[in-house]
C-alpha positions in Angstrom: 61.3 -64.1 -8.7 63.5 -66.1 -6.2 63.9 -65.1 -2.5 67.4 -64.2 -2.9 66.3 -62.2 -5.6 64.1 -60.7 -3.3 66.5 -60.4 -0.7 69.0 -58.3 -3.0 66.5 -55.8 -4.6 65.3 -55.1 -0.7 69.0 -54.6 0.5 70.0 -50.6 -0.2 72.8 -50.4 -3.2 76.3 -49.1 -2.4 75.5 -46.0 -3.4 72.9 -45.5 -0.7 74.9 -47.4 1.8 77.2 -44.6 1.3 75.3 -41.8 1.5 74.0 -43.4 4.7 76.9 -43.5 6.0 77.9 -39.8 5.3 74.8 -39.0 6.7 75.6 -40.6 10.2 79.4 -39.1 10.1 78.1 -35.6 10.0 75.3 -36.6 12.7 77.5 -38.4 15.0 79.9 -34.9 14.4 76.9 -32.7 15.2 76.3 -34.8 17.9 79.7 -34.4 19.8 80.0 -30.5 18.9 76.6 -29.5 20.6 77.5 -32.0 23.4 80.4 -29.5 24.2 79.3 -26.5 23.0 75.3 -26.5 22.7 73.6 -26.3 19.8 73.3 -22.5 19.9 77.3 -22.3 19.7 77.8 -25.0 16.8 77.6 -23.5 13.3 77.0 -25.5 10.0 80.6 -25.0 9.3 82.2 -26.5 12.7 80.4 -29.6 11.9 81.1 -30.2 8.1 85.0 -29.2 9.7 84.3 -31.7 12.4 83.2 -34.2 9.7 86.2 -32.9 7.5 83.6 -32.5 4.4 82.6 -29.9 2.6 79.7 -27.1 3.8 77.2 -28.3 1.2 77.8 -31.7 1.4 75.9 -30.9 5.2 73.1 -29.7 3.0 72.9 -32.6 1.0 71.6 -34.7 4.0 69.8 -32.2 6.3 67.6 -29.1 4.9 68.4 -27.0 8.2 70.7 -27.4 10.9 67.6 -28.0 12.9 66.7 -31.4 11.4 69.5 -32.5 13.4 67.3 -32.2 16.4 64.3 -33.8 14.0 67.3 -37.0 13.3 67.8 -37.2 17.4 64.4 -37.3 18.2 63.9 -40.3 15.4 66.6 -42.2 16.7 65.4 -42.4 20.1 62.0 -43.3 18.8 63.4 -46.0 17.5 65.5 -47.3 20.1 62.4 -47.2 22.2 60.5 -49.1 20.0 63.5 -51.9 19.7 63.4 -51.6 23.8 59.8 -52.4 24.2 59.4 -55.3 21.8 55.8 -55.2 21.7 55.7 -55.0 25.4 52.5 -52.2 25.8 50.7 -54.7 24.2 51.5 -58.2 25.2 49.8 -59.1 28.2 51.7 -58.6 31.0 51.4 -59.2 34.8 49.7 -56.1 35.9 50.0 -52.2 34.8 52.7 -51.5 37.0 55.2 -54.1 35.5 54.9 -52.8 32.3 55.2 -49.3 33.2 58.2 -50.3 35.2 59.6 -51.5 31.5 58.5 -48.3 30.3 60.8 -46.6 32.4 63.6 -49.0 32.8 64.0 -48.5 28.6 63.8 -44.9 29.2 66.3 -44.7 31.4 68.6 -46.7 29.5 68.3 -44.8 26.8 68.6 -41.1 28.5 71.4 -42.4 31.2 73.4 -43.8 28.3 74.1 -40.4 26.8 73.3 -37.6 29.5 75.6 -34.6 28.1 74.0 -35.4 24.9 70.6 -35.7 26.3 71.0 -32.5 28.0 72.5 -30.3 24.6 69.5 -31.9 22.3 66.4 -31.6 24.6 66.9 -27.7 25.5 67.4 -27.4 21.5 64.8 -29.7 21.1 62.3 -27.7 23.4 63.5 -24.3 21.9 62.5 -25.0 18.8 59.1 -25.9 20.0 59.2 -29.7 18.8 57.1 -30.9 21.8 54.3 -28.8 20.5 55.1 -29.6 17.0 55.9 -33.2 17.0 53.4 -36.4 17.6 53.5 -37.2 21.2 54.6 -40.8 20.5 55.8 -41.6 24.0 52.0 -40.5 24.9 50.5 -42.9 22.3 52.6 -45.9 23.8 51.9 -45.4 27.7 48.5 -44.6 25.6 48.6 -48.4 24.8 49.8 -49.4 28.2 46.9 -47.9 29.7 44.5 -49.2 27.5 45.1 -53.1 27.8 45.1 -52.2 31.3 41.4 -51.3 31.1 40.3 -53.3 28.5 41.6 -56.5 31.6 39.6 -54.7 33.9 42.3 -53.9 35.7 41.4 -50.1 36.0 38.0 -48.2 35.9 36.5 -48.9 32.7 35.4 -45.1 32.6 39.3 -44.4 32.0 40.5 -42.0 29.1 43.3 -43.5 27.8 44.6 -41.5 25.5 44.6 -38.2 28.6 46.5 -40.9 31.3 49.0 -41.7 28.7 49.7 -38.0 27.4 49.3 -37.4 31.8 52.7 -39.5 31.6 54.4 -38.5 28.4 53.9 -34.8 30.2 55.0 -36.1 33.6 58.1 -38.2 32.0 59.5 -35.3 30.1 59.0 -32.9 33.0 61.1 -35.2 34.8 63.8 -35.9 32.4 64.3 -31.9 32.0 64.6 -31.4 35.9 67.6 -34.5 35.4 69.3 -33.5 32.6 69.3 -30.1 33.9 70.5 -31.9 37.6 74.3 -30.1 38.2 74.9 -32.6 41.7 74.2 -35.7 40.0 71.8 -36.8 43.1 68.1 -37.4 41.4 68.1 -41.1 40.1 66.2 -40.9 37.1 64.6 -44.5 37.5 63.4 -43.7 40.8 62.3 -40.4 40.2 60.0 -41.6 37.4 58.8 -45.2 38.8 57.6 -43.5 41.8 55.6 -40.2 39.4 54.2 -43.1 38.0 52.9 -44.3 40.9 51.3 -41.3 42.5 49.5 -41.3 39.1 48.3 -45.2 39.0 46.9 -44.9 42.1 45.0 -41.8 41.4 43.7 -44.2 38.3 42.7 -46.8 40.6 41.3 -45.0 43.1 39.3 -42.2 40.9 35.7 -42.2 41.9 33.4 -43.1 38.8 32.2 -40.2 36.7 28.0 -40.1 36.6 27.6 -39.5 32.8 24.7 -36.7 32.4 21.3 -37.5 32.3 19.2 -37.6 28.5 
């Protein structure tokens, strides 16, 4: 089989480029309904309206109204992902730098659509997601913290996985108090470099746990 060959089988066929495509046009209509209205006040049939399709044809790309929150939360995934590049584990120039990357794709991606990040993450916790979901942002600071110790540059002794679910817990804490920020005076950047900190240097400066004696 050639490449271009290949090539064409991997490429999606029209038909699926156009149900894709549906599928992001009654998304992106979701999207700017709960925006204004909040998720609780948007019905299935406002957004198929919205999308000027029919009610079922909603159906035929999400189950529930609900996997609209399941959609968001997979988009920003990904987009944090793209952000990173690899970066938790390339080698970097200490901890801090990287977590300072951490944060600066964070922010870029919750600053770029506050409204919508406010409507989506009060549906998102009210429907109990962060219990149910995998705490991915806590498996990459995870990561982060991990290359960290395996440098040496933190106490060998350090839990990894805890300190990177510490920050997953600490970073959405945060983002709820800024979404939810009327005055528009809490810098979300700042606000989260300098949690960060206080919890780095807690790492770095935790005395050494004596392991019990056999």
């Amino acid at each position: 089989m050639t490449d271009s060959a290949t090539s064409a089988q991997a490429l999606p066929g029209r038909r699926e480029r156009n149900k894709q495509r549906v599928k992001n046009h009654l998304y992106e209509s979701a999207i700017k309904l709960i925006t204004v209205k909040g998720y609780e006040h948007t019905s299935v049939d406002e957004i198929a309206e919205e999308a000027d399709v029919a009610r079922g044809t909603f159906f035929n790309h999400f189950q529930r109204k609900e996997d609209l929150i399941t959609t968001w939360g997979e988009r920003r995934r990904v987009r944090l992902t793209l952000g990173l590049g690899g970066a938790e584990s390339e080698p970097p120039v200490c901890l801090q730098s990287t977590l300072e990357r951490c944060v600066d794709v964070l922010c870029e991606i919750n600053e770029e659509e506050r409204d919508v990040t406010r409507a989506m993450l009060m549906a998102w916790v009210k429907a109990g997601r962060p219990m149910q979901e995998e705490p991915f942002a806590g498996e990459i600071f995870a990561r982060v913290i991990e290359s960290a110790r395996k440098r040496g540059e933190i106490p060998d002794e350090t839990d990894s996985l805890r300190v990177g679910l510490l920050f997953r817990d600490v970073y959405l804490g945060t983002l709820y108090r800024w979404s939810q920020e009327k005055g528009g005076e809490m810098d979300l950047r700042t606000e989260l470099n300098a949690v960060c900190s206080i919890i780095l240097h807690g790492i770095r400066s935790a005395p050494k746990v004596r392991q019990p004696a056999r």
